[in-house]
N, C-alpha and C positions, 0 to 999 in steps of 0.2 A: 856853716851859717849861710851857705848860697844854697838855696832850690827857690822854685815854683810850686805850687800844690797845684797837681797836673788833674785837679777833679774842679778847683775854681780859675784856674787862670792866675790867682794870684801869688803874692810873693810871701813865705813864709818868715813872719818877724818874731825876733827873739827880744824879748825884755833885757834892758839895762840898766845899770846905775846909773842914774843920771838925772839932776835935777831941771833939765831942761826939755831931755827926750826919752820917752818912756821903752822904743821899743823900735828893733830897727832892721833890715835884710837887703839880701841884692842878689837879681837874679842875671849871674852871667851872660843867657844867652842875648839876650835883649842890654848887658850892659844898665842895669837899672840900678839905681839907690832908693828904698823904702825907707821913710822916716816917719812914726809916728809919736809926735810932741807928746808932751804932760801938758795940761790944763788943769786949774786949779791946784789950791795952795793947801797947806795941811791933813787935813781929816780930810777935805772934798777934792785933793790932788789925785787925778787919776792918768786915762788916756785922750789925748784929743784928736787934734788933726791930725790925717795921714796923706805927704806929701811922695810923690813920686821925682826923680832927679834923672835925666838920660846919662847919658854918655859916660857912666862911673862903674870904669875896671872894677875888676877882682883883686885888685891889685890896691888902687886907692878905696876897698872896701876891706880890707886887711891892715891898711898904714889910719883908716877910721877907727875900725873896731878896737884897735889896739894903743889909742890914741889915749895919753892920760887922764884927759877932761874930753867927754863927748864934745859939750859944749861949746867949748874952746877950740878943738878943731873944725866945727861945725860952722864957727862963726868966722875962723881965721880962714880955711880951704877950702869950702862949699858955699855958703850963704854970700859973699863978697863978690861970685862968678857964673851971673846968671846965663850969660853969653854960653859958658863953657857948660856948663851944667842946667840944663833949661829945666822947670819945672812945673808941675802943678798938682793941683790939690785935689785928693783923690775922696776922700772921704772924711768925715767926721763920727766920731765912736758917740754912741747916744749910754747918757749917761741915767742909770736909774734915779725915780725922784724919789 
């Protein structure tokens, strides 16, 4: 689950269970976490935001993926430590109407 797509620069994210984040990757060299949310609820529940996170091993990108509740970890080890894990918002996935 770690690469780069070496033809855009960016991080390749694989879909997850997850009622909170839809889809997620990290690109070793640069130490990155790609996080893209779910937006919307039911039928209109899709992809949202796509956040970037620095300074996150391959190692706590392994102790994530593998993590019982994305969410839960996200919210417990990530989200709580922006100091350590800086972040920002990379894009938003345009939804058809």
């Amino acid at each position: 689950m770690t690469s780069t797509n070496p033809v855009t620069g960016r991080i390749q994210l694989f879909d997850v269970d997850s009622s909170q984040i839809h889809s997620i990757g990290h690109d070793a060299d640069s130490n990155t976490l790609s996080i893209r949310f779910t937006r919307g609820y039911g039928d209109k529940r899709g992809p949202g935001s796509l956040y970037h996170y620095a300074n996150f091993s391959a190692e706590e990108f392994q102790a994530f993926k593998e993590a019982e509740s994305l969410g839960k970890h996200f919210g417990a080890y990530i989200k709580p430590f922006p100091e350590k894990y800086p972040y920002h918002k990379v894009a938003e996935q345009q939804q058809a109407a």
